[in-house]
HTML snippet that shows the backbone in 3Dmol.js (N, CA, C, O; Angstrom):
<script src="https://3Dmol.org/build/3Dmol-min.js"></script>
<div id="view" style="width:600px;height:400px;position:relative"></div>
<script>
const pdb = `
ATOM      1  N   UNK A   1      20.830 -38.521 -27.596  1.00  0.00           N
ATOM      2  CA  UNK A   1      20.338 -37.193 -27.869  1.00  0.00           C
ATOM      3  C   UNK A   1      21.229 -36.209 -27.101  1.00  0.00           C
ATOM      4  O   UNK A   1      21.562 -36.243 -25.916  1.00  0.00           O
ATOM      5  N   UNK A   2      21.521 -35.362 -28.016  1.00  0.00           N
ATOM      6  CA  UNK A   2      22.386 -34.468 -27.132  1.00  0.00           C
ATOM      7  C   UNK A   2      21.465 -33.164 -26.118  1.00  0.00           C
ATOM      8  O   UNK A   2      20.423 -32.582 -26.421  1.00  0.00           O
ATOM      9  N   UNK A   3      22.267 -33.028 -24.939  1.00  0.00           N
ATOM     10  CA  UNK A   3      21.871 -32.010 -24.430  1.00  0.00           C
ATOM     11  C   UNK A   3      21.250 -30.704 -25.032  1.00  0.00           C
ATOM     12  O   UNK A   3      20.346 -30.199 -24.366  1.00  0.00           O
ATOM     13  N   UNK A   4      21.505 -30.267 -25.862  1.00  0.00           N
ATOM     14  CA  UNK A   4      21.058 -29.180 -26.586  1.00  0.00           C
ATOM     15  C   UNK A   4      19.778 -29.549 -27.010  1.00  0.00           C
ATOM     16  O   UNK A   4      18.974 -28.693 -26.642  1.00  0.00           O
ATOM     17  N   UNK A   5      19.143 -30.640 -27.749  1.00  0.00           N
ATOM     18  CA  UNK A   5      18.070 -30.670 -28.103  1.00  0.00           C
ATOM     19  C   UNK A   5      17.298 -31.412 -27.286  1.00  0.00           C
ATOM     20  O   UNK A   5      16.113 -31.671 -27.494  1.00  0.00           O
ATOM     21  N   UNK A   6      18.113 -31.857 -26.109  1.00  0.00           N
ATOM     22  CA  UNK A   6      16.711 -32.277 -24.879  1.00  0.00           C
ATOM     23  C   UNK A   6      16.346 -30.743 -24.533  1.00  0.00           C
ATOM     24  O   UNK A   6      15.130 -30.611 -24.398  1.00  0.00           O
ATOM     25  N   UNK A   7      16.946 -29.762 -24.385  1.00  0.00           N
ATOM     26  CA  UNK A   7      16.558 -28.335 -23.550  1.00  0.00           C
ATOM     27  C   UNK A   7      16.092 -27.623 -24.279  1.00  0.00           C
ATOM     28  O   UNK A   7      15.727 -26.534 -23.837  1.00  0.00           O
ATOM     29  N   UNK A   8      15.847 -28.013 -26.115  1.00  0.00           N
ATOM     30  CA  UNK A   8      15.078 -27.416 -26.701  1.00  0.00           C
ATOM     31  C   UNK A   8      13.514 -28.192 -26.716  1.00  0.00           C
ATOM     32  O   UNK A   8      12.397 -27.676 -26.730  1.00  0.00           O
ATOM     33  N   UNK A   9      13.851 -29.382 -26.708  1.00  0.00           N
ATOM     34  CA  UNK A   9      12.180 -29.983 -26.188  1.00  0.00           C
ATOM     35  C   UNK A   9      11.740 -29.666 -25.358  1.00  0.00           C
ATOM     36  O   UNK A   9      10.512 -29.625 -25.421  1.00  0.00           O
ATOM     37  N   UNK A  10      12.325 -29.277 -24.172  1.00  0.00           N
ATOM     38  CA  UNK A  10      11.690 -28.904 -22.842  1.00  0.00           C
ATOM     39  C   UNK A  10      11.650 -27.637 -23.499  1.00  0.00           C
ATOM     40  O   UNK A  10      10.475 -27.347 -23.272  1.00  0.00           O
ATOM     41  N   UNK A  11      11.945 -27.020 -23.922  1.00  0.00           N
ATOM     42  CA  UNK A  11      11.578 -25.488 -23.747  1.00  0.00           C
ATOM     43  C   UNK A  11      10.411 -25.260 -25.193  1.00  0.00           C
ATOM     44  O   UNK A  11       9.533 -24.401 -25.106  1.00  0.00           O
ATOM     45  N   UNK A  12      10.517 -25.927 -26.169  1.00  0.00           N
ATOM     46  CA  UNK A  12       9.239 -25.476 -27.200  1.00  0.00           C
ATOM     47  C   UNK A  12       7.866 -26.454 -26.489  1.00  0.00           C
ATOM     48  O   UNK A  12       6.731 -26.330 -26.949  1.00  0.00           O
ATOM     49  N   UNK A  13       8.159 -27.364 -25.383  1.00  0.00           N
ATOM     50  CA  UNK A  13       7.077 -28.273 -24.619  1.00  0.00           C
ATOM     51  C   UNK A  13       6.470 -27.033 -23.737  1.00  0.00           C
ATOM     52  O   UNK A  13       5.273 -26.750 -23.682  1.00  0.00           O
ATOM     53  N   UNK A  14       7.355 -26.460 -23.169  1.00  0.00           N
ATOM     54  CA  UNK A  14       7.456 -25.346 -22.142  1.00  0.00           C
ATOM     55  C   UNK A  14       6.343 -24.429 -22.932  1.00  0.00           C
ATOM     56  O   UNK A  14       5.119 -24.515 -22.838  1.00  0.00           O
ATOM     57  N   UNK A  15       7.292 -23.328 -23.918  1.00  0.00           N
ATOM     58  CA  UNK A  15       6.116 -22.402 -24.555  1.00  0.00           C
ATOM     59  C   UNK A  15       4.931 -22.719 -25.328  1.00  0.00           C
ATOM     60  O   UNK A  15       4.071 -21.940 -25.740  1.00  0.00           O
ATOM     61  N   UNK A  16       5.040 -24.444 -25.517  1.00  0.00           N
ATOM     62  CA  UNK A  16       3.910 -24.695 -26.317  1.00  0.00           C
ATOM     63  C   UNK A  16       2.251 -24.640 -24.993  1.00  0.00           C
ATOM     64  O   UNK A  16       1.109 -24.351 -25.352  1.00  0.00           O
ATOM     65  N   UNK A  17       2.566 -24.912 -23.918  1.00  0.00           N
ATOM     66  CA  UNK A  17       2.143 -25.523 -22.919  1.00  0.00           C
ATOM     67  C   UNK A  17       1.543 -23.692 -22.242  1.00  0.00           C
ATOM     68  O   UNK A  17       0.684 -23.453 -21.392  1.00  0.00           O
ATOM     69  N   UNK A  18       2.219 -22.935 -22.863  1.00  0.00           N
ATOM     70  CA  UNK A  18       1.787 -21.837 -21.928  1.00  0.00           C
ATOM     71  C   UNK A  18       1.076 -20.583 -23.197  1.00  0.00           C
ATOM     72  O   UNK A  18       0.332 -19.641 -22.924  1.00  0.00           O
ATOM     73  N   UNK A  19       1.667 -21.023 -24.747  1.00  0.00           N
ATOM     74  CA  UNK A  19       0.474 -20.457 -25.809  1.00  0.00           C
ATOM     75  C   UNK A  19      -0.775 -20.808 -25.784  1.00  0.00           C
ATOM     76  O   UNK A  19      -1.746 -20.087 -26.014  1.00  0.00           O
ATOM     77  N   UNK A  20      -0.759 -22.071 -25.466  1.00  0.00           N
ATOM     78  CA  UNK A  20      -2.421 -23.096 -25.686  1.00  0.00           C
ATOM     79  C   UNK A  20      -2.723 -22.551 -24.647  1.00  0.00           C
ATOM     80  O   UNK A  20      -3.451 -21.589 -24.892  1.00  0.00           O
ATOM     81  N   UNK A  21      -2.588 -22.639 -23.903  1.00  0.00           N
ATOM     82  CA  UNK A  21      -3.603 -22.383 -22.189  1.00  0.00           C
ATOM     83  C   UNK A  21      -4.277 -20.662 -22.573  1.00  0.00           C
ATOM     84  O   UNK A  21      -5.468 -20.382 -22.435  1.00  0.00           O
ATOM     85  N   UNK A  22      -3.110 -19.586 -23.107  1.00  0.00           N
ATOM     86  CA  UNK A  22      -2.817 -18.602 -22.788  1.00  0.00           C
ATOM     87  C   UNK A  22      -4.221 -18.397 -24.137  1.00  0.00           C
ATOM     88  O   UNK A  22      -5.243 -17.722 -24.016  1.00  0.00           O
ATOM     89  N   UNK A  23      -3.850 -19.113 -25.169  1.00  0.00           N
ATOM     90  CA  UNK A  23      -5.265 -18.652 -26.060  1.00  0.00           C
ATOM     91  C   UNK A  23      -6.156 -19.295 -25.992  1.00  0.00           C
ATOM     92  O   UNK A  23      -7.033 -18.990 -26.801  1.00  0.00           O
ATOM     93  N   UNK A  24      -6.420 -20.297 -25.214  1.00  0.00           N
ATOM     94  CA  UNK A  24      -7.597 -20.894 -24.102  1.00  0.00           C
ATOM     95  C   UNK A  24      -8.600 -19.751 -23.185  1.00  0.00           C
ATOM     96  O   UNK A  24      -9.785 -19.447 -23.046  1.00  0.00           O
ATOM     97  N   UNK A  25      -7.398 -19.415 -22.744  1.00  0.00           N
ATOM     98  CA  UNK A  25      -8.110 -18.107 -21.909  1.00  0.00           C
ATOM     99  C   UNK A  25      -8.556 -16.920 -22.864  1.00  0.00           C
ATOM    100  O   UNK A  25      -9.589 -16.258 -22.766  1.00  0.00           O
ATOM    101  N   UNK A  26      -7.750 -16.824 -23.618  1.00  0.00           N
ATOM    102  CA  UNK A  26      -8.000 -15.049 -24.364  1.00  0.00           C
ATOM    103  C   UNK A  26      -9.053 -15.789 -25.877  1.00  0.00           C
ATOM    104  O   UNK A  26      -8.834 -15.428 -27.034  1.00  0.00           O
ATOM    105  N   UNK A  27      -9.877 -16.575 -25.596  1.00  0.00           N
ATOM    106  CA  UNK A  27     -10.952 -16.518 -27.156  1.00  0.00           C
ATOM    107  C   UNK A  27     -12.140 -15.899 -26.622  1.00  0.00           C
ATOM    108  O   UNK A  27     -12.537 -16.116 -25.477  1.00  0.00           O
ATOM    109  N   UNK A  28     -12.739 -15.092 -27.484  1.00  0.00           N
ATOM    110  CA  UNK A  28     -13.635 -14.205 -27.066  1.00  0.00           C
ATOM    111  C   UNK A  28     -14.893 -14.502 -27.352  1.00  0.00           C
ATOM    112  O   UNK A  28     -15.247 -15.126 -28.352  1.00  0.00           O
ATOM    113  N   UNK A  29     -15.708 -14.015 -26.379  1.00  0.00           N
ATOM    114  CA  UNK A  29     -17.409 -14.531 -26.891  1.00  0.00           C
ATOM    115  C   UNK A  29     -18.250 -14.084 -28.333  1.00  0.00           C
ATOM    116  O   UNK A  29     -17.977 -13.209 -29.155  1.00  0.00           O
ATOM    117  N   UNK A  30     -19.375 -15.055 -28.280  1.00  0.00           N
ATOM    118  CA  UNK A  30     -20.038 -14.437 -29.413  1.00  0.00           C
ATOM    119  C   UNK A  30     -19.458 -15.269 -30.715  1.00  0.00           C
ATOM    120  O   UNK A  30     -19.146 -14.803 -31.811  1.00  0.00           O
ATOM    121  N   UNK A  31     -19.416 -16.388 -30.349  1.00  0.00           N
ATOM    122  CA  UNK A  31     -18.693 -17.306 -31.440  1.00  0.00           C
ATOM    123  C   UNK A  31     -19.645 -18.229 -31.531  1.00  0.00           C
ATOM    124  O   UNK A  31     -20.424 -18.431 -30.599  1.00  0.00           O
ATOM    125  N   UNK A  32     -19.687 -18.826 -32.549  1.00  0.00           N
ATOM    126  CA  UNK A  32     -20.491 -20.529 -32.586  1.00  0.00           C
ATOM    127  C   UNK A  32     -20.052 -21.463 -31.941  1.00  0.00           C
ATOM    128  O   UNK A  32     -18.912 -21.458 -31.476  1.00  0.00           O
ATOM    129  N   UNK A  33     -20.875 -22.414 -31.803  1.00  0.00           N
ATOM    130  CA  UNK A  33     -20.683 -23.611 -31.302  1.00  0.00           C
ATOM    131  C   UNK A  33     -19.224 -24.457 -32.000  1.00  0.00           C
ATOM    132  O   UNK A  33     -18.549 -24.996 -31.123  1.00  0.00           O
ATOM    133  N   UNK A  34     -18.849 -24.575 -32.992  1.00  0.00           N
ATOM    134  CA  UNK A  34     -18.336 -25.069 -33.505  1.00  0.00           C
ATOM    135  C   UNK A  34     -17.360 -24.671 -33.942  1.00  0.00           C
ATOM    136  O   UNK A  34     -16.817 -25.457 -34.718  1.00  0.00           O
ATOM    137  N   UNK A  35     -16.811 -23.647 -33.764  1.00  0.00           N
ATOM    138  CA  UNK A  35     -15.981 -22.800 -33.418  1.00  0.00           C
ATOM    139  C   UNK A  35     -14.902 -23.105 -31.757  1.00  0.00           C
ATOM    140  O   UNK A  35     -13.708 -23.262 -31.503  1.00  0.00           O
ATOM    141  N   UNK A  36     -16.080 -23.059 -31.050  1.00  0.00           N
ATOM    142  CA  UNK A  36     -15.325 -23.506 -29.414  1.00  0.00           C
ATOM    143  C   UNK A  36     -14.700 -25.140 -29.750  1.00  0.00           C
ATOM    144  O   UNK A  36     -13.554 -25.540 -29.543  1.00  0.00           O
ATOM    145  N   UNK A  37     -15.891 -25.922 -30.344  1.00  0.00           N
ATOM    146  CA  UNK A  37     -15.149 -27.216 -30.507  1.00  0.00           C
ATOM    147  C   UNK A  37     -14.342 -27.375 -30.996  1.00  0.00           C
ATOM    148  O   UNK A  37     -13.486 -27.852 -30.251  1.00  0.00           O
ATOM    149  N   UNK A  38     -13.824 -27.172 -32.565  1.00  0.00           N
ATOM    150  CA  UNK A  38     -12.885 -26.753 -33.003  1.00  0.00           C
ATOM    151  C   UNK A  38     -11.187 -26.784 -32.509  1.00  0.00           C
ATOM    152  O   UNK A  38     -10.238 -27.539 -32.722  1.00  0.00           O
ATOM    153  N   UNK A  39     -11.418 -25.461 -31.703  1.00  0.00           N
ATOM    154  CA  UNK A  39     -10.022 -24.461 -30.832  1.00  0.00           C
ATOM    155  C   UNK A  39     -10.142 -25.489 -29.596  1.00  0.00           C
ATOM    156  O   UNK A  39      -9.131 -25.468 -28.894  1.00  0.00           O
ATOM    157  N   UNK A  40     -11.086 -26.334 -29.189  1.00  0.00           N
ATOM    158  CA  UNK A  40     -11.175 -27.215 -28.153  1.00  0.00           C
ATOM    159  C   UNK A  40     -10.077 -28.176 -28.448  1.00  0.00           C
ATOM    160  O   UNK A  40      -9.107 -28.425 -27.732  1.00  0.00           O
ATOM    161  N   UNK A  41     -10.464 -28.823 -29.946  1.00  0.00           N
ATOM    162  CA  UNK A  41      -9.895 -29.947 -29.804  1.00  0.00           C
ATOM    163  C   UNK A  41      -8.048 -29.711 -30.303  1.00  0.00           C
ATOM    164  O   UNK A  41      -7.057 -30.317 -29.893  1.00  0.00           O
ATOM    165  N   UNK A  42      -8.171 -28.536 -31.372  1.00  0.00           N
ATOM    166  CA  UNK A  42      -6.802 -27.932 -31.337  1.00  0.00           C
ATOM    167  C   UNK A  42      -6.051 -27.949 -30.155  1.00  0.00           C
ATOM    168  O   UNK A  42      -5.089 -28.717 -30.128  1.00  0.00           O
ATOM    169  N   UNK A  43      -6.301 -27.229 -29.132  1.00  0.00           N
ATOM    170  CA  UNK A  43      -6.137 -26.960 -27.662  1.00  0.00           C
ATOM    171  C   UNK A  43      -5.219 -28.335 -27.190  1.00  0.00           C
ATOM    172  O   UNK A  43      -4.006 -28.536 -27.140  1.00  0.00           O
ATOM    173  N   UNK A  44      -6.459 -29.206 -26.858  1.00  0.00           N
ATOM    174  CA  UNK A  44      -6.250 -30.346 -26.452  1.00  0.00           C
ATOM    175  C   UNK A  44      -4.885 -31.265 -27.378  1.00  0.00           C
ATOM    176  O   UNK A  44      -3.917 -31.734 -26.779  1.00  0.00           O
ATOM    177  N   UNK A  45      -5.002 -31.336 -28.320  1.00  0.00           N
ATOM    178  CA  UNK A  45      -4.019 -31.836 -29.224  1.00  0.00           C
ATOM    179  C   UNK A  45      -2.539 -31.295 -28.909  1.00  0.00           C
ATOM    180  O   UNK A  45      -1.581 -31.988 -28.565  1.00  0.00           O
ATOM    181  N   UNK A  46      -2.565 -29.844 -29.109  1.00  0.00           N
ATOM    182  CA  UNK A  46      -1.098 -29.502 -28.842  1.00  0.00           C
ATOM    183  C   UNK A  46      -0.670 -29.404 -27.645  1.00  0.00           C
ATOM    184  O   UNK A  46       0.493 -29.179 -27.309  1.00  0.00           O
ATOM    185  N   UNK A  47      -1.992 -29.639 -26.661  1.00  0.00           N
ATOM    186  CA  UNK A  47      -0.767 -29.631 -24.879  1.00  0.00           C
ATOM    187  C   UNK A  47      -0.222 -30.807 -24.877  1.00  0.00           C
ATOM    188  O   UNK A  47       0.929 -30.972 -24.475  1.00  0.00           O
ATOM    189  N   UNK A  48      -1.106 -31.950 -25.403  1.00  0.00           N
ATOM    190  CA  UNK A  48      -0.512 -33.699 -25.856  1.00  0.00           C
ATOM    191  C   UNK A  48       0.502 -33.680 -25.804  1.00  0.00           C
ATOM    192  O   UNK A  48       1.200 -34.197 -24.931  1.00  0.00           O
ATOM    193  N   UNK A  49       0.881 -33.007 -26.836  1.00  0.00           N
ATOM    194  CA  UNK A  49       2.124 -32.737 -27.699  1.00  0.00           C
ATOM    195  C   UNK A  49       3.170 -32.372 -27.276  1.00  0.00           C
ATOM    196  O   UNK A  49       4.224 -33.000 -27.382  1.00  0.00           O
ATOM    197  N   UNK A  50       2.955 -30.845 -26.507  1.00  0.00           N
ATOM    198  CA  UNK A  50       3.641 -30.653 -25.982  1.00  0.00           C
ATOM    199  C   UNK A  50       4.061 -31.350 -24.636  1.00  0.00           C
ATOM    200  O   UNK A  50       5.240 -31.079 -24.407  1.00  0.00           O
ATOM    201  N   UNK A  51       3.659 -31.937 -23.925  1.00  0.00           N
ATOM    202  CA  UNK A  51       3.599 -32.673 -22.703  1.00  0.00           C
ATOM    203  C   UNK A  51       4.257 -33.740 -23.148  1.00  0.00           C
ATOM    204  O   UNK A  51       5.036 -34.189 -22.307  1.00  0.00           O
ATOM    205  N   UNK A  52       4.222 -34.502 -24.497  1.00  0.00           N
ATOM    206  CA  UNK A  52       5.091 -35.999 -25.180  1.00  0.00           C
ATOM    207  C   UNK A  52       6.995 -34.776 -25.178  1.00  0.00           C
ATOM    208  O   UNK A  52       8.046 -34.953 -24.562  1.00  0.00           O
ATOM    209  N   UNK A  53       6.574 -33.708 -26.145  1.00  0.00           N
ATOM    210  CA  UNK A  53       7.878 -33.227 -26.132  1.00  0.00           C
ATOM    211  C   UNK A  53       8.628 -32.981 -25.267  1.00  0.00           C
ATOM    212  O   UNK A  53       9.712 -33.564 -25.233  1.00  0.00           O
ATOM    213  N   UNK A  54       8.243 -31.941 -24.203  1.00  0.00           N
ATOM    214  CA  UNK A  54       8.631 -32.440 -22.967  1.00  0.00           C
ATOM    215  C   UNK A  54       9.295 -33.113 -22.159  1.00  0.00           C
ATOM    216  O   UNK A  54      10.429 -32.948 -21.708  1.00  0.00           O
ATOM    217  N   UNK A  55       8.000 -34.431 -21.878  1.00  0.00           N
ATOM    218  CA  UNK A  55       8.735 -35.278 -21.233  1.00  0.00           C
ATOM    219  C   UNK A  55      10.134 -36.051 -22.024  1.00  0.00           C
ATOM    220  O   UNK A  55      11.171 -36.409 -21.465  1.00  0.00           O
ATOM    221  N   UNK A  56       9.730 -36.190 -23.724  1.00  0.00           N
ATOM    222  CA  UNK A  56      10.834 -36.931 -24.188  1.00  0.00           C
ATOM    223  C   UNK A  56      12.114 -35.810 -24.008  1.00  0.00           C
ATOM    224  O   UNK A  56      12.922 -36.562 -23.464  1.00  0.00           O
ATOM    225  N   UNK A  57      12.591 -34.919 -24.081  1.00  0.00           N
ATOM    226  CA  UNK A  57      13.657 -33.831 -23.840  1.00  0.00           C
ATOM    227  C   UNK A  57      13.868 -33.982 -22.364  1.00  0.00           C
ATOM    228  O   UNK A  57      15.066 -33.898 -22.095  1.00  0.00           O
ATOM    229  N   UNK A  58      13.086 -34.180 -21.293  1.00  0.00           N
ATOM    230  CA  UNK A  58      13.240 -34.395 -19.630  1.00  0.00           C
ATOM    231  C   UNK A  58      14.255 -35.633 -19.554  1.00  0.00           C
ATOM    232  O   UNK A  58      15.390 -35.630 -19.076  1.00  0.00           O
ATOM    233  N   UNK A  59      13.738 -36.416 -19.993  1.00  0.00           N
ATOM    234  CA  UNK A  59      14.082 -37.829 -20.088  1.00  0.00           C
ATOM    235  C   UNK A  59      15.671 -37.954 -21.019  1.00  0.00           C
ATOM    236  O   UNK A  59      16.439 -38.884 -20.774  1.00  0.00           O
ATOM    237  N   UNK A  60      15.951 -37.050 -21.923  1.00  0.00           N
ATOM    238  CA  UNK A  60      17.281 -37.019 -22.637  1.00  0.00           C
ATOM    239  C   UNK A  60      18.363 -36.315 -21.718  1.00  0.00           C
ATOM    240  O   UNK A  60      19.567 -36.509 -21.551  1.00  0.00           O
ATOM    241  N   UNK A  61      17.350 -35.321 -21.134  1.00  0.00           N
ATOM    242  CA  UNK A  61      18.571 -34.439 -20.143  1.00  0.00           C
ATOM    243  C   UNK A  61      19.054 -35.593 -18.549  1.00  0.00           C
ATOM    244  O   UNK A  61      20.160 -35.741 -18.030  1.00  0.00           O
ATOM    245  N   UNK A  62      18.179 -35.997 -18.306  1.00  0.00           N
ATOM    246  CA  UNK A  62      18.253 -36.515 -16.819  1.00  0.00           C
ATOM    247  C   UNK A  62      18.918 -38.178 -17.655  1.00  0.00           C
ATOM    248  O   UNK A  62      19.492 -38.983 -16.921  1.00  0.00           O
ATOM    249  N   UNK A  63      18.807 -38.386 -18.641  1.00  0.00           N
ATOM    250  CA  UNK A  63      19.912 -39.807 -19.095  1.00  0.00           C
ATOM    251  C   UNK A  63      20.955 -38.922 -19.560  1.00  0.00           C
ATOM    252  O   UNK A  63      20.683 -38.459 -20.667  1.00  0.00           O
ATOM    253  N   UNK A  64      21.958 -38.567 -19.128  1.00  0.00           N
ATOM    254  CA  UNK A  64      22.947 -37.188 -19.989  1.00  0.00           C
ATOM    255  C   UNK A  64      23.231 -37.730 -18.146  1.00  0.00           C
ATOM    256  O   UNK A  64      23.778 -38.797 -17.867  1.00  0.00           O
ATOM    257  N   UNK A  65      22.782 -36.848 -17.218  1.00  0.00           N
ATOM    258  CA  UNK A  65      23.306 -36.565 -16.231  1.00  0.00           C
ATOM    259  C   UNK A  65      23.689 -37.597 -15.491  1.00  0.00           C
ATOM    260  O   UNK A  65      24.488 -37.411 -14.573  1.00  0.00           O
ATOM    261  N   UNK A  66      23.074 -39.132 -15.824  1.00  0.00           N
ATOM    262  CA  UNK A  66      23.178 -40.021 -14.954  1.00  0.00           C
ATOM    263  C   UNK A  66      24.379 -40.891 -15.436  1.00  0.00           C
ATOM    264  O   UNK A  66      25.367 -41.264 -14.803  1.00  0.00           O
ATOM    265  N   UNK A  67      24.085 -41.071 -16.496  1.00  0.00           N
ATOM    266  CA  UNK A  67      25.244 -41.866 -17.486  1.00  0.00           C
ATOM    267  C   UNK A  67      26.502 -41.617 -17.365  1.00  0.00           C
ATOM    268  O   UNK A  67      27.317 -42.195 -18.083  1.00  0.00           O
TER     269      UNK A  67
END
`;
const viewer = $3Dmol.createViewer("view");
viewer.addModel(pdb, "pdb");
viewer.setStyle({}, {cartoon: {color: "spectrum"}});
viewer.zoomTo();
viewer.render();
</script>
């Protein structure tokens, strides 16, 4: 994997990791139940995600540097 697209995994891992949290915080009251669960489990799914992307782009850059 080339350098370029390990530092783009880290970085869409990066902004994915700080949208979710960021509209974690900003959903507003006065919603249903099922609604929170919902954006819950959305939530949960894409930090996964982002946290797999991430680390796999961490892991391309730091085998690049060692090799």
């Amino acid at each position: 994997m080339s350098r370029k697209i390990s530092g783009f995994l880290v970085a869409v891992g990066a902004f994915m990791i700080f949208e979710w949290v960021n509209l974690g915080f900003n959903l507003a009251d006065g919603h249903s139940t099922g609604f929170y669960v919902v954006h819950g489990i959305l939530i949960a799914v894409n930090l996964v995600l982002a946290v797999v992307l991430a680390v796999i782009g961490w892991k391309g850059l730091r085998g690049k540097r060692t090799a």
